[in-house]
C-alpha positions as CSV (number, residue, x, y, z in Angstrom):
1,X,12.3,-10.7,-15.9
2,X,9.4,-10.6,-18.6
3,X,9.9,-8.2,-21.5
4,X,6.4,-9.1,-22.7
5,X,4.3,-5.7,-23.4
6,X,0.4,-5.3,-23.4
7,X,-1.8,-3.0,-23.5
8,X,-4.4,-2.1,-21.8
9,X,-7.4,0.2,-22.5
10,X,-8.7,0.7,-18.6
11,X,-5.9,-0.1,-15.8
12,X,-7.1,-0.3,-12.2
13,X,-4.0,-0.4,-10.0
14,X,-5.3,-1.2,-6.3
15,X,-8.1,-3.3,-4.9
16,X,-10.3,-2.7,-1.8
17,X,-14.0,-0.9,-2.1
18,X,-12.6,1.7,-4.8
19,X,-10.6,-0.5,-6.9
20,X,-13.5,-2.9,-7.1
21,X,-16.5,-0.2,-7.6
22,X,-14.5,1.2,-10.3
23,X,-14.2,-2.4,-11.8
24,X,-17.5,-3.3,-11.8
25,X,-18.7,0.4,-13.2
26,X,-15.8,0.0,-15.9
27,X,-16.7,-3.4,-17.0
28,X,-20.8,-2.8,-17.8
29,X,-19.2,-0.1,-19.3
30,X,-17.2,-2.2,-21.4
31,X,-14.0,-0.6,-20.8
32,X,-12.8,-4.2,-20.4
33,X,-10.9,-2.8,-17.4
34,X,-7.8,-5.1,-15.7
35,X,-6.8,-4.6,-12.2
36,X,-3.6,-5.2,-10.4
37,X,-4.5,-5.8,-6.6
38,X,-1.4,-5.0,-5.4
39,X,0.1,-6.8,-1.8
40,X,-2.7,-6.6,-0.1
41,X,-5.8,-7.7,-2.3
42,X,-9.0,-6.4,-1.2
43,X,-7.2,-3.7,0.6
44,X,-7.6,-2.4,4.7
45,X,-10.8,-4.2,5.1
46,X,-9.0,-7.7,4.5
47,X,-8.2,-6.9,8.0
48,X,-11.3,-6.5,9.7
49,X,-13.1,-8.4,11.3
50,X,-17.3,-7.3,11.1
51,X,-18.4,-4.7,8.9
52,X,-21.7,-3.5,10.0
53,X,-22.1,0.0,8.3
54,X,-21.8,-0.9,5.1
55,X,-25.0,-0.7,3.3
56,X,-26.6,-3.7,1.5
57,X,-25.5,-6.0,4.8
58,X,-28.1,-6.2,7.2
59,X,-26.6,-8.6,9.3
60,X,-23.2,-7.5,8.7
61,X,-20.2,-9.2,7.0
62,X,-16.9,-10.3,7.7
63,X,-14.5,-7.9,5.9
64,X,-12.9,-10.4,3.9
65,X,-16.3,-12.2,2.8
66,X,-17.4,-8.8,1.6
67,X,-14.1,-8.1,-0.4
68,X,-14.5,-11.2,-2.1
69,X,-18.4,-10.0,-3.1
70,X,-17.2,-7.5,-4.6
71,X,-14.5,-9.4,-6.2
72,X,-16.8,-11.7,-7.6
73,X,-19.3,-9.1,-8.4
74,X,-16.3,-7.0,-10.8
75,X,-15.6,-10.5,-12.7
76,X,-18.9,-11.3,-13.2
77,X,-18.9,-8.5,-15.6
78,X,-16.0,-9.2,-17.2
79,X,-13.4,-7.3,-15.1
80,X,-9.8,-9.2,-14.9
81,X,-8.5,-9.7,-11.8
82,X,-4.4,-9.6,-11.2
83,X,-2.4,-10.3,-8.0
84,X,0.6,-7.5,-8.9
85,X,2.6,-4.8,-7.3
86,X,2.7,-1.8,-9.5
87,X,6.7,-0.9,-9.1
88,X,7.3,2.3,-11.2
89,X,5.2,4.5,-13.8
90,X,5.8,7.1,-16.7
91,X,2.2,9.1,-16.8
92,X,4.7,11.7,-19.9
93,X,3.2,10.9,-22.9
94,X,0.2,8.5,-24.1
95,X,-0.8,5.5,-23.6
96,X,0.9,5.7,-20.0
97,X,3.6,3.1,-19.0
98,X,3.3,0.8,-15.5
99,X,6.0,-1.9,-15.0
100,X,5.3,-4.4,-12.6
101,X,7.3,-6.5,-10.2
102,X,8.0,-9.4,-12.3
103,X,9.1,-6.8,-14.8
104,X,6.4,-6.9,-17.3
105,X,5.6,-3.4,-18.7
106,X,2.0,-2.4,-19.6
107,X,0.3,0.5,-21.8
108,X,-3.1,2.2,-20.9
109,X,-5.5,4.1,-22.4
110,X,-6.5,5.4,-18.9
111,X,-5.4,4.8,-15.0
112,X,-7.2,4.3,-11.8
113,X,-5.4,4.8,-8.9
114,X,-6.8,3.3,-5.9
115,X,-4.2,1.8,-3.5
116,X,-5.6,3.4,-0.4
117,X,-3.6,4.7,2.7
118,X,-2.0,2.3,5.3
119,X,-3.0,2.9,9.1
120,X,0.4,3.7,11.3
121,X,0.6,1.6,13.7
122,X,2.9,1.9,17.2
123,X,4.7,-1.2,16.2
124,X,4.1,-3.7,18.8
125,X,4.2,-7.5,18.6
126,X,0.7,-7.5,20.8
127,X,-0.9,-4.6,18.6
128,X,-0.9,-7.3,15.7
129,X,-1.5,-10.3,17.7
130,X,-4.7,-8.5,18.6
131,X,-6.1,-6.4,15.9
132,X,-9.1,-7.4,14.9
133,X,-9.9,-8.3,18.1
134,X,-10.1,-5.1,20.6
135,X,-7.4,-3.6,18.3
136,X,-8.3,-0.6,15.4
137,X,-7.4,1.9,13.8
138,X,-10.9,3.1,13.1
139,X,-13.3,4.1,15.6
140,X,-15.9,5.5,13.3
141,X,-15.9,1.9,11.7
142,X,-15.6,-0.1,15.0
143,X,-16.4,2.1,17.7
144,X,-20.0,0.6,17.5
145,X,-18.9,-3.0,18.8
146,X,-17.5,-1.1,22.0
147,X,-21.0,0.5,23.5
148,X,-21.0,1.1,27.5
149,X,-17.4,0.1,27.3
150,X,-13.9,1.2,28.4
151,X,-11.7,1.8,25.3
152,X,-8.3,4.0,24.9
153,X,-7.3,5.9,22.1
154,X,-3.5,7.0,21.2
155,X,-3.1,10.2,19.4
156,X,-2.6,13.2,19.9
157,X,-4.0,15.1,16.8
158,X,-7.4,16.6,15.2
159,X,-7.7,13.2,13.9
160,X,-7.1,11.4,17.3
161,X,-9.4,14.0,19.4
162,X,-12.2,14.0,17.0
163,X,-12.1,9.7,17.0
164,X,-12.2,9.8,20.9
165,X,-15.1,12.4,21.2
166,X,-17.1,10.0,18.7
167,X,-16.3,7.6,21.0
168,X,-17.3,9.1,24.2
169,X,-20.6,8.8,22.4
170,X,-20.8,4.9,22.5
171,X,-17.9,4.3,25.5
172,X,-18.2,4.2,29.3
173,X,-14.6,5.9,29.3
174,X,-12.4,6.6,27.0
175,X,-8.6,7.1,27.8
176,X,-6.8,9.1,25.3
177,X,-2.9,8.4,25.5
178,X,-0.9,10.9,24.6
179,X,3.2,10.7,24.6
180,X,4.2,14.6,25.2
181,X,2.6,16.6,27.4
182,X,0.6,18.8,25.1
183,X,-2.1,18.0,22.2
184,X,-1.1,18.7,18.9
185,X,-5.1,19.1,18.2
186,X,-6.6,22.3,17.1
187,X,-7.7,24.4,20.5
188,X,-11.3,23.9,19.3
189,X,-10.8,20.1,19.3
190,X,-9.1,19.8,22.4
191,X,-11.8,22.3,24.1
192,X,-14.3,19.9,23.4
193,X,-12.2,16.7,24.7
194,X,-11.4,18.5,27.6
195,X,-14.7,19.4,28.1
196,X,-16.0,15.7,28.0
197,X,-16.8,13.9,30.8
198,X,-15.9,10.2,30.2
199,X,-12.5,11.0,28.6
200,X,-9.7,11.3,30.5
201,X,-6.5,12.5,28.4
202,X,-3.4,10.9,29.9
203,X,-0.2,13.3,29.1
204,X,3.7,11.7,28.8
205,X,2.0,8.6,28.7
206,X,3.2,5.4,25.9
207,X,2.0,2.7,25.4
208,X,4.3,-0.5,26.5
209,X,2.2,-3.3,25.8
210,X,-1.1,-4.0,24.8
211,X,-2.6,-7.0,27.3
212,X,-5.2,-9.5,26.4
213,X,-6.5,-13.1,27.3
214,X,-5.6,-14.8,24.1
215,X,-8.3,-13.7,21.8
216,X,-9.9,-10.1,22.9
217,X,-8.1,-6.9,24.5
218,X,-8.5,-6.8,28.4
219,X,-6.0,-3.4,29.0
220,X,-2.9,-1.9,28.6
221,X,0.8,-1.2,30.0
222,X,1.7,2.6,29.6
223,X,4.7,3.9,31.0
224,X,5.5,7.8,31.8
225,X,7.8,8.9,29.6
226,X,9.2,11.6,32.3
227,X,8.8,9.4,35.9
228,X,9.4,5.9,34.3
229,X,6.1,4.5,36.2
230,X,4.2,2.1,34.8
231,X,0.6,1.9,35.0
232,X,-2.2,-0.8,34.0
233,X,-5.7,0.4,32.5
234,X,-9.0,-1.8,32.0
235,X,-9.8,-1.6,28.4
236,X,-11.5,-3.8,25.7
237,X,-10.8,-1.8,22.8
238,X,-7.5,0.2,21.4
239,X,-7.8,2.5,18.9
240,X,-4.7,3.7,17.2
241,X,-5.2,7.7,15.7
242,X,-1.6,8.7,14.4
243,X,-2.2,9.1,11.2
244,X,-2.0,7.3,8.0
245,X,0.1,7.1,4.6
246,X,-1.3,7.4,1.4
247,X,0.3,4.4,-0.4
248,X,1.6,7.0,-3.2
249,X,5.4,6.3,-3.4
250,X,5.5,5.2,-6.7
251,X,3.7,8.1,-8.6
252,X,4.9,11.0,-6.3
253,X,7.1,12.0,-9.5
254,X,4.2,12.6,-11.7
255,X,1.1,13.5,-9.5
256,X,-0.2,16.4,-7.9
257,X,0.2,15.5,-3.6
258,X,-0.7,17.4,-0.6
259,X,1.9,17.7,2.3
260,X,1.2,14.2,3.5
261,X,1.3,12.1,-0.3
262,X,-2.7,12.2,-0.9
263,X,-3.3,12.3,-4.2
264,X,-4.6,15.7,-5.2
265,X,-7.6,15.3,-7.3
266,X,-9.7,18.6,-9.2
267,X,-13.2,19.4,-7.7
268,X,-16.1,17.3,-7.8
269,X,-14.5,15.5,-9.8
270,X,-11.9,12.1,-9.5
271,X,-9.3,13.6,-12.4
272,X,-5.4,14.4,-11.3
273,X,-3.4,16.8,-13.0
274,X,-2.6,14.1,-15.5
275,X,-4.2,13.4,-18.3
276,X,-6.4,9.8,-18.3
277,X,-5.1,9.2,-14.9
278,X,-7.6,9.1,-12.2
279,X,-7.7,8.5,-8.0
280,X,-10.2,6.8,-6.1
281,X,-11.0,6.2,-2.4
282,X,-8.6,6.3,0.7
283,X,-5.4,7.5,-1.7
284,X,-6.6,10.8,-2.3
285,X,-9.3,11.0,0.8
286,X,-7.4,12.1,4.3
287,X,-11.0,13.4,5.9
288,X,-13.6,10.3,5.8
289,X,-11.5,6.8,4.9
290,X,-14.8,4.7,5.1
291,X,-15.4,1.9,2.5
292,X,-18.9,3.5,1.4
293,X,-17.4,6.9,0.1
294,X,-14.2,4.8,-1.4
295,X,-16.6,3.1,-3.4
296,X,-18.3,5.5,-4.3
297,X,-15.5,7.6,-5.6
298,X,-14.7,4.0,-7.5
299,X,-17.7,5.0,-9.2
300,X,-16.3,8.6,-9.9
301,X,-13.6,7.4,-11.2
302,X,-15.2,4.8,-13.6
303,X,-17.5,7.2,-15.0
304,X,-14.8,9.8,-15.0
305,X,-12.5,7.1,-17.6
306,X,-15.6,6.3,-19.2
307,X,-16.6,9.5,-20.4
308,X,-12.7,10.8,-20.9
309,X,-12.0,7.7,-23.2
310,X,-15.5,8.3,-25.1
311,X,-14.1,11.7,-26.1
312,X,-10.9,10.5,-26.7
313,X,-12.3,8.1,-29.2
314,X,-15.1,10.7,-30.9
315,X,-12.5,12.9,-31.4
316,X,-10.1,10.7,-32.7
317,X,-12.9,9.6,-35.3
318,X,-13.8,13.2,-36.3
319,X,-9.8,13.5,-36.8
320,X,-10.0,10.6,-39.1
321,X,-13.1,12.1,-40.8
322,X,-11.1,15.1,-41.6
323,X,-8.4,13.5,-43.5
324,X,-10.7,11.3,-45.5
């Protein structure tokens, strides 16, 4: 266990499209910013496979391949690049205190949060064998590669309802599998699935296996919670909709959280309700989780540091100016 201490005038804990915006704004703004990536460096989109809505990418991009542009694109400006898992803070006085897993403890001047929200998942062997390829947890992002085809959606929620109206859009059909029988959806959301022709909502219904060929989805096993009966469907996409958790465990003693552990950030604005500690992208966004906005509230957040340690330092001099 290192006791080593350093400190650190911007700290970016958490990679993907926000921790790396935020890096790149922070370093031409010489903030000389260091980020910890955390276990997954470069985030969600390490997990997909093509990114096509990105902007800047006409052809598209593998989501990988486009994590490491923007890696290369932070350290080009002189942003420093960690692999490290953040394991506790203290955000109760200034500089704030972040040990990491090899025990090393670090002081900053400011903090940017931006460690995203992990997808939940159902928790079968063929769900992982498979995302990527037929499997998502997205359908805004990947809905697109699916047109005129049949697709199933598990979920039961706004969230899940509002994914598999956007997806009657671009899908032949679209099953939505739902384990009780009852939505949990708003009655205006489940109005309008109900009222869509090429979804068919499939009540008491989970999900047993997903089936495939070896490299792309070709259907699924659901059995009826209530009769036992199992039943095959035709599908080449899965879409999982039951939510998501902010990755927030380690601050929830110090930050402002909603009900599910999103970071609670002040209007128009990327600030928390602690001082020189700010939250970018999916970690404090439950309503649009695309990489665009998440980098673009890594920008927020840059600026945001940016401009609080500029004040920080003016007044610091005019305090000194005082005294002389």
């Amino acid at each position: 266990m290192s006791s080593e201490l350093e400190h650190i005038h911007c700290l970016i804990i958490g990679s993907g499209p926000a921790g790396y915006t935020a890096a790149i704004y922070a370093a031409r703004a010489d903030l000389k910013p260091v980020m910890y990536t955390g276990l997954q460096p470069g985030g969600q989109l390490t997990t997909t496979t093509e990114v096509e809505n990105f902007p800047g990418y006409p052809e598209g991009t593998q989501g990988p391949e486009m994590m490491e542009d923007f890696k290369k694109q932070a350290e080009r400006f002189g942003a420093e690049v960690r692999f490290g898992i953040v394991t506790a803070v203290d955000f109760s006085s200034l500089p704030h205190r972040v040990t990491l897993d090899d025990g090393k403890v670090i002081t900053a001047d400011s903090v940017i949060i931006s460690t995203g929200a992990s997808a939940k998942w159902l928790g079968l062997p063929s769900e992982e064998k498979y995302n990527g390829f037929g499997v998502s947890a997205c359908a805004v992002c990947d809905g697109f590669f699916f047109r005129k085809q049949d697709v199933a959606i598990v979920g039961a929620g706004d969230t899940a309802a509002e994914e598999a109206t956007y997806l009657s859009k671009l899908c032949n059909k679209v099953y939505m599998i739902i384990r009780k029988g009852e939505m949990r959806a708003s009655k205006a959301m489940q109005h309008r699935v109900m009222n869509t022709p090429n979804i068919e909502v499939l009540f008491n219904q989970e999900t047993k296996e997903i089936l495939g060929d070896g490299q792309n989805v070709t259907g699924a096993l659901l059995i009826n919670n209530e009769t036992g009966k199992e039943t095959t469907i035709d599908v080449t996409g899965f879409f999982v909709a039951i939510g998501h958790k902010p990755n927030t465990d380690v601050f929830k003693d110090w930050l402002d959280m909603d009900e599910n552990g999103y970071i609670i950030t002040k209007s128009g604005s990327t600030k928390t309700n602690i001082e020189g500690v700010f939250a970018a992208g999916d970690v404090q966004d439950h309503i649009y989780r695309q990489a665009v906005t998440a980098a673009g509230s890594g920008c927020m957040a840059a600026l945001d540091a940016e401009r609080y340690l500029a004040a920080k330092e003016h007044s610091s001099i005019y305090a000194e100016d005082l005294t002389n």
